[in-house]
C-alpha distance (Angstrom), angle and dihedral (degrees) to the residues before:
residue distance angle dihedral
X1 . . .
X2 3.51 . .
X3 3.37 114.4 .
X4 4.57 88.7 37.3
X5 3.76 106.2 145.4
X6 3.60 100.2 30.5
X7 3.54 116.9 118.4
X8 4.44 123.3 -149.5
X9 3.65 133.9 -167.9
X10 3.72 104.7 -150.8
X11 3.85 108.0 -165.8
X12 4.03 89.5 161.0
X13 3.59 125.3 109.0
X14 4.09 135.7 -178.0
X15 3.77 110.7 27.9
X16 3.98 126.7 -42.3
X17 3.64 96.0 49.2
X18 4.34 99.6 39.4
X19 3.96 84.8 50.2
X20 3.81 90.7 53.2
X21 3.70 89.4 48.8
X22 3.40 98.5 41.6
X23 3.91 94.4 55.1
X24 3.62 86.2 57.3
X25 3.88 97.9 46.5
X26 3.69 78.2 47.7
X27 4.19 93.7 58.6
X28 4.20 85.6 48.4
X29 3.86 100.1 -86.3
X30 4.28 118.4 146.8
X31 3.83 97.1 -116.7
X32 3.91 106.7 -170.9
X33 4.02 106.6 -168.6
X34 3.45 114.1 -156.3
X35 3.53 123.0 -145.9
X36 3.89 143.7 -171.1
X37 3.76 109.8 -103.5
X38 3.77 105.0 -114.7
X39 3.84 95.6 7.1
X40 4.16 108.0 54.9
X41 3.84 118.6 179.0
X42 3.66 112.7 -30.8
X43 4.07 88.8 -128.7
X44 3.99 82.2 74.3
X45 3.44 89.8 76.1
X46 4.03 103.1 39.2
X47 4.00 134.2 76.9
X48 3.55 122.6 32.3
X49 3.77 109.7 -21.2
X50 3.77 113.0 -148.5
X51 4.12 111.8 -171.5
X52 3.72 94.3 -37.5
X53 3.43 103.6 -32.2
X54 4.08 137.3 95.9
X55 3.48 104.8 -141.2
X56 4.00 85.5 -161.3
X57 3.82 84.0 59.4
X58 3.99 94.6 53.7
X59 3.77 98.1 39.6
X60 3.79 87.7 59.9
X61 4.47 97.5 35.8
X62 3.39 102.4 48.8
X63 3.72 124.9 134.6
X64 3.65 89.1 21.0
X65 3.84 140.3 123.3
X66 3.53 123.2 -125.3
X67 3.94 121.9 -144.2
X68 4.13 120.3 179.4
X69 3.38 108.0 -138.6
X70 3.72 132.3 165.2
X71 4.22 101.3 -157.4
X72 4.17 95.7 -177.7
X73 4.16 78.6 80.8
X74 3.00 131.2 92.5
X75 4.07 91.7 -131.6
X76 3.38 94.7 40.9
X77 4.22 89.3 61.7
X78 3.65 91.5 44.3
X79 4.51 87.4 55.1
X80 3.47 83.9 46.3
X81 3.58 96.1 55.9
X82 3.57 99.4 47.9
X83 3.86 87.4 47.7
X84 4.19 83.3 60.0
X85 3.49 91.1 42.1
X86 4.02 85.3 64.2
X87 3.72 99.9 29.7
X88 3.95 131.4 94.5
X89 3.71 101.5 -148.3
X90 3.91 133.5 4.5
X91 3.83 119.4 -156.8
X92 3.49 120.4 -164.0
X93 4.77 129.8 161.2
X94 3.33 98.6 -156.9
X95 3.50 124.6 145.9
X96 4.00 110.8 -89.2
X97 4.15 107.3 -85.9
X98 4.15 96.4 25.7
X99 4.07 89.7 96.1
X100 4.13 86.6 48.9
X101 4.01 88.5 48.1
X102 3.54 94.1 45.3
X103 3.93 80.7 51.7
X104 3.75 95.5 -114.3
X105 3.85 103.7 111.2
X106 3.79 124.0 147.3
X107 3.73 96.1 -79.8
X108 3.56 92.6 43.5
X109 4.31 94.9 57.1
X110 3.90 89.5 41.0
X111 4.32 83.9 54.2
X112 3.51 79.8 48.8
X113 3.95 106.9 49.0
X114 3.74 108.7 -23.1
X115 3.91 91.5 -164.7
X116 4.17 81.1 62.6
X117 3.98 118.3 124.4
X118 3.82 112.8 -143.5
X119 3.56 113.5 -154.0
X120 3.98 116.8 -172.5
X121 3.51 134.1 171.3
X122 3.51 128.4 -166.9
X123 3.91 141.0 160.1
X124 3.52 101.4 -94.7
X125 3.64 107.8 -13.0
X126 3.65 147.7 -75.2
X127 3.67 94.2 -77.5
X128 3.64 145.6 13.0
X129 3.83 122.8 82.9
X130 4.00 101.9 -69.0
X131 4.80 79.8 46.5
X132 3.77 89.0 113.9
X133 3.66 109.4 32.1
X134 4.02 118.5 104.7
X135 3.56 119.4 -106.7
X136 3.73 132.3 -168.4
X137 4.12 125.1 -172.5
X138 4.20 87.5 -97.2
X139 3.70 94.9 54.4
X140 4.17 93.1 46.5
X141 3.76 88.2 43.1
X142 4.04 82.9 55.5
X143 3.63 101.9 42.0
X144 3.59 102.8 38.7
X145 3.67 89.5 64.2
X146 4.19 95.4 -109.1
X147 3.63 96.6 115.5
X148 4.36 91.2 45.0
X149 3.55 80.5 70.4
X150 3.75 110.0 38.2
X151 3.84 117.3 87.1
X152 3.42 138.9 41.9
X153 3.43 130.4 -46.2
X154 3.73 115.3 -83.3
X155 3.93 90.8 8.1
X156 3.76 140.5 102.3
X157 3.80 114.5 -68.1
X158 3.61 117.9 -102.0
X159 3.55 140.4 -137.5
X160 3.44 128.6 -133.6
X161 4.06 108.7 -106.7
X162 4.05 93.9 -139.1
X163 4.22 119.8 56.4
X164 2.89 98.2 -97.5
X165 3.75 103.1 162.1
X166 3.51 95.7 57.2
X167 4.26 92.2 41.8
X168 3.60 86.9 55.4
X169 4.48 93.0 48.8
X170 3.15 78.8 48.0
X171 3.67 103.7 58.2
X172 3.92 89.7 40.3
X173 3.86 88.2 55.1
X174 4.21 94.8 51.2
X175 3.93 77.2 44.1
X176 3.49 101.6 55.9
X177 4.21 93.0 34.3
X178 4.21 78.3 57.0
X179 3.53 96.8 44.2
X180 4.05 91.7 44.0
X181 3.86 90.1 50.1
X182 3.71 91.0 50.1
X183 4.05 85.6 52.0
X184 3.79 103.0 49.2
X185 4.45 89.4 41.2
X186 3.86 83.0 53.0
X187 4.08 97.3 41.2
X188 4.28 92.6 41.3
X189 4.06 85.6 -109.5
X190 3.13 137.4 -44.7
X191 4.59 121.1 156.7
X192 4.17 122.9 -115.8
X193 3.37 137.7 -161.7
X194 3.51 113.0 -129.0
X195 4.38 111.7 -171.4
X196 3.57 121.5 175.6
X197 3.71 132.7 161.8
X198 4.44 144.9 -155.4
X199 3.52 92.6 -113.5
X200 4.16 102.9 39.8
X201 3.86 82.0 45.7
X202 3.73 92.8 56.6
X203 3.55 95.3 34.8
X204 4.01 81.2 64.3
X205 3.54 101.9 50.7
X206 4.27 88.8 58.9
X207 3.78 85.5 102.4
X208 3.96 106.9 173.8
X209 3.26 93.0 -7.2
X210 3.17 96.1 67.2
X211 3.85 91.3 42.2
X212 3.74 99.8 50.5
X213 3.72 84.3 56.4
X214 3.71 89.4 53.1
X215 3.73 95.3 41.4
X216 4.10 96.3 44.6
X217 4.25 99.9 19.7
X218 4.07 82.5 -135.9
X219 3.84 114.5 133.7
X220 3.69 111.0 -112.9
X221 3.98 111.8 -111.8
X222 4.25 119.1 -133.3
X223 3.50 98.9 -107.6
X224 3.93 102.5 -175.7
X225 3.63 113.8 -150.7
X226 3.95 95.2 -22.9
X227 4.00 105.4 90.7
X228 3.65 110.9 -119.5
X229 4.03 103.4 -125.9
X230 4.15 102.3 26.4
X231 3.99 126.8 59.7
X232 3.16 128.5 -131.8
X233 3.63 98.3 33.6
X234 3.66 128.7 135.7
X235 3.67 150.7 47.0
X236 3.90 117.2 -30.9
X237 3.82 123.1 -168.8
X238 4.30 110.1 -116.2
X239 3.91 122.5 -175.1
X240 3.70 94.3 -78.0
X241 4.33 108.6 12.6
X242 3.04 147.1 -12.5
X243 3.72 133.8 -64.9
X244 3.80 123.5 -149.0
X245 3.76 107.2 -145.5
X246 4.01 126.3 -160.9
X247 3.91 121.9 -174.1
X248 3.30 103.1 157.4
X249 3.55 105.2 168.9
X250 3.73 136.0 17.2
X251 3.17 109.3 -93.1
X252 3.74 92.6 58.2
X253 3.66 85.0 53.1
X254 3.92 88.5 67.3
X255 3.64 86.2 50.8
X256 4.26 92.5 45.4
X257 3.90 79.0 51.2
X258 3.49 100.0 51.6
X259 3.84 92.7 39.6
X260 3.86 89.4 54.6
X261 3.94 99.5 45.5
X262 3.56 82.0 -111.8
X263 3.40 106.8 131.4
X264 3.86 106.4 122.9
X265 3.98 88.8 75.8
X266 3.71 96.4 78.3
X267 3.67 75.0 78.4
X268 3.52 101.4 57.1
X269 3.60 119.2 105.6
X270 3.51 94.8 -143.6
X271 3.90 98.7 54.8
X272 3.52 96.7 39.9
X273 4.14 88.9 122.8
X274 3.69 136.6 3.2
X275 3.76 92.7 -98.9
X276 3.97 83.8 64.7
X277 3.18 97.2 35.1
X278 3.92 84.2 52.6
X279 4.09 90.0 47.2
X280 4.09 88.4 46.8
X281 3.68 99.4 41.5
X282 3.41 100.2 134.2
X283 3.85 89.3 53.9
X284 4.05 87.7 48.5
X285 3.27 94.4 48.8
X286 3.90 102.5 50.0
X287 3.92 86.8 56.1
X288 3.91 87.4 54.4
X289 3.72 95.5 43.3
X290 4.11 88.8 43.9
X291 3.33 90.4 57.6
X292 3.90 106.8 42.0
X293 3.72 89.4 53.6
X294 3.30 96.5 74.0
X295 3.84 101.4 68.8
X296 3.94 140.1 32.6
X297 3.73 120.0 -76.9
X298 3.77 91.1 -118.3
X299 3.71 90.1 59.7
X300 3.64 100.5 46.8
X301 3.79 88.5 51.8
X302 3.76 96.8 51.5
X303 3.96 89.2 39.7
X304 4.09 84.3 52.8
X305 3.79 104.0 47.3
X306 4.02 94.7 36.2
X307 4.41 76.6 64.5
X308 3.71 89.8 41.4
X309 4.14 97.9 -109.5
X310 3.53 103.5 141.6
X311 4.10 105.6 -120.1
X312 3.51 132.2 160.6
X313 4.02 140.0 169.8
X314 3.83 120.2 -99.8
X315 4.14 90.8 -118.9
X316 3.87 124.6 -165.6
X317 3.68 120.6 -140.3
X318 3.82 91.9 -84.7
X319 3.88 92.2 57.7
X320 3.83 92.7 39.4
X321 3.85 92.9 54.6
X322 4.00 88.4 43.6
X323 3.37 99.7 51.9
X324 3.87 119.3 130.2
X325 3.75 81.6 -147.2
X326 3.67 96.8 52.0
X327 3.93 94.2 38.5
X328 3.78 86.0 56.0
X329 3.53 102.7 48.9
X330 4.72 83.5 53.0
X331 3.90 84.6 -114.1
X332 3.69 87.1 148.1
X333 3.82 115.9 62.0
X334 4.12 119.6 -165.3
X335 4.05 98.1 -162.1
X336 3.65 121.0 177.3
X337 3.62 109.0 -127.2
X338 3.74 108.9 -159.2
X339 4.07 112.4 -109.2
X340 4.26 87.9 9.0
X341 3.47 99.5 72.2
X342 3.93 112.3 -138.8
X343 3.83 126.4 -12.3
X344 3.71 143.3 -172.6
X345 3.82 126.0 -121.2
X346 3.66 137.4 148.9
X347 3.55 128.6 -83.7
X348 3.78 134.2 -120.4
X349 3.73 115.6 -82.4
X350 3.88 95.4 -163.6
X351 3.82 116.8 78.0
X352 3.69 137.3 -154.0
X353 3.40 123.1 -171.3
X354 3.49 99.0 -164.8
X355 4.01 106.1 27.8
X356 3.91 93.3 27.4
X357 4.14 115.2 -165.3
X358 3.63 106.1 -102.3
X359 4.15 133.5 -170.8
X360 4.14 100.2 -106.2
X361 3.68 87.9 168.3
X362 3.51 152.1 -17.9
X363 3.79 134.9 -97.4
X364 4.50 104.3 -56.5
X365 3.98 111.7 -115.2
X366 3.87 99.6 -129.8
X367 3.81 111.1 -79.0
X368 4.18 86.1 9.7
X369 3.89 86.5 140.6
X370 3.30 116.6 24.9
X371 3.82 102.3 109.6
X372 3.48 88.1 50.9
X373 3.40 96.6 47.8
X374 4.01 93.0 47.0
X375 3.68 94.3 53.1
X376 3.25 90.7 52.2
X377 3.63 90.6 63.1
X378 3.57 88.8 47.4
X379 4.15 111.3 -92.8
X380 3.67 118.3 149.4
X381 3.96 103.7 -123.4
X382 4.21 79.7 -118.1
X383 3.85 81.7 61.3
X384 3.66 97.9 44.6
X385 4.04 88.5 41.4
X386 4.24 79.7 59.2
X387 3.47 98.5 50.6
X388 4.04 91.5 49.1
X389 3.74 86.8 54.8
X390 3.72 97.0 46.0
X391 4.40 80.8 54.6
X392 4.21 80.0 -115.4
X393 3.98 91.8 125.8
């Protein structure tokens, strides 16, 4: 795999961070997850708990190590740092200033191992005036200007239902660990510090929304399903679903014409281009919706593709997870999870042909590793046995 060899200190916990961490466990890297003795990530105990276990938890720990460690003491920072002093990368979303209080600031980690990446991510970044407020997925999704754009027109604005702010941090993170690695291999060594935030990731993923607004200094509108610069575009309503519909340029339009039997509108005035068509929408999308009544869903999307108009069905979670497509592509992982039988997770949307992601092992029970992990810094098991007593591991 990829990243095999590479060793990562994963001091996050919740979302942002355990994604990031879990992509690269996912490409072959050694994640060990530290974890509060007695407490463990906080995601262990949210989602739907099946006998014991969050199933949210082990869809975003897997092929990770798990180390107790209890780093308010004094033996507990000196494990860490000899874990550092081995590692590649640590990753830690704390708020800006906990690493320096916990006496692990930047100078600190390059004392430490000065080829060491530092990965952090935080809600809005480690400085600036909003550096040290808290920040959850709901309030990036507001203030990065996602949810002023999400909805309907004249409604409320809308989140979206997934968390998205801190899957997309957590992308950038894996990203920038990747990126990093690929810079210190190429420059014989040498550590980073790689920062990224919920709201700066959102910010980026505006795309031309964002650059329309720019470009024209006119607040984007909430749109719904219709798209906000090409018409017709959207869902329309067939005998039995819905269809999702995407012409996004003109000469896919001819085709959505001659798909739909609708070729006598290329001599309408009124849809003569997409900036009419975008003026007249409600006209363009009545002849749309007209026609797509009158068959299946199923149909309409075979009829669509076979003339190269990207169409697909609006699936639930039962069609999604039953999709030949999806089945194909391993998006659905069974993984045995020691003492809960089999369980369901997502696959891994990066592919190698050549050094292919693979499942090394499931989900960590809190602690799972840690006498592994200790030895193989060096502690007697009479040492380790100490530390356990002290409430250290």
């Amino acid at each position: 795999m990829p990243l095999s060899g590479i060793k990562v200190v994963d001091l996050t916990r919740i979302i942002s961070g355990p994604f990031c961490t879990m992509l690269l466990a996912d490409f072959g890297a050694d994640v060990i997850k530290i974890e509060t003795p007695g407490k463990g990530d906080p995601l262990r105990a949210q989602g739907v708990i099946k006998d014991g276990l969050s199933w949210y938890y082990a869809s975003f720990n897997r092929n990770k190590r798990s180390l107790n460690l209890n780093l308010r003491s004094d033996e507990g920072k000196e494990i860490l740092s000899r874990l550092l002093a081995q590692a590649d990368v640590v990753v830690q979303n704390f708020r800006p200033g906990v690493m320096e209080k916990m006496g692990f600031g930047p100078q600190r980690l390059k004392e430490i191992n000065p080829d060491l990446i530092h990965c952090g991510i935080t809600g809005f970044g480690v400085d600036g005036p909003y550096a040290g407020r808290p920040a959850f997925d709901f309030i990036a999704q507001a203030m990065s200007g996602l949810m002023s754009i999400n909805g309907l027109e004249g409604g409320d604005p809308i989140r979206v239902a997934t968390p998205l702010s801190d899957l997309v941090a957590g992308t950038y993170a894996a990203l920038g660990v990747c990126a990093s690695l690929a810079g210190r291999f190429k420059n014989n060594g040498g550590g980073e510090e790689v920062q990224t935030s919920l709201v700066d990731g959102l910010i980026s993923q505006m795309a031309y929304m964002s650059a329309n607004y720019f470009a024209s200094g006119e607040l984007p509108p909430r749109t719904g399903n219709d798209h906000p610069i090409v018409s017709p575009y959207g869902l329309f309503k067939a005998q039995d679903g819905d269809v999702a519909i995407a012409p996004s340029n003109d000469a896919i339009y001819q085709r959505l014409l001659e798909a739909l039997d609708l070729t006598h509108l290329r001599e309408d005035p009124d849809l003569a281009s997409n900036d009419l068509r975008m003026a007249n929408r409600d006209k363009m999308n009545a002849f749309v919706q007209e026609r797509i009544s009158t068959d299946t869903r199923d149909n309409w999307i075979a009829k669509l593709n076979k003339a190269g108009v990207p169409a697909g069905a609006v699936q639930d979670f039962d069609e999604t997870f039953g999709d030949p497509q999806v089945l194909h592509q391993n998006m659905v992982l069974d993984v045995e999870q020691p003492g809960h039988g089999t369980i369901k997770m997502t696959g891994f949307p990066v592919k190698f042909t050549n050094r292919p992601c693979q499942m090394r092992h499931p989900a960590p029970s809190q602690g799972e590793h840690s006498d592994e992990v200790l030895e193989e810094l060096g502690l007697s098991r009479e040492e380790i046995a100490e530390l356990k007593a002290k409430g250290v591991c």
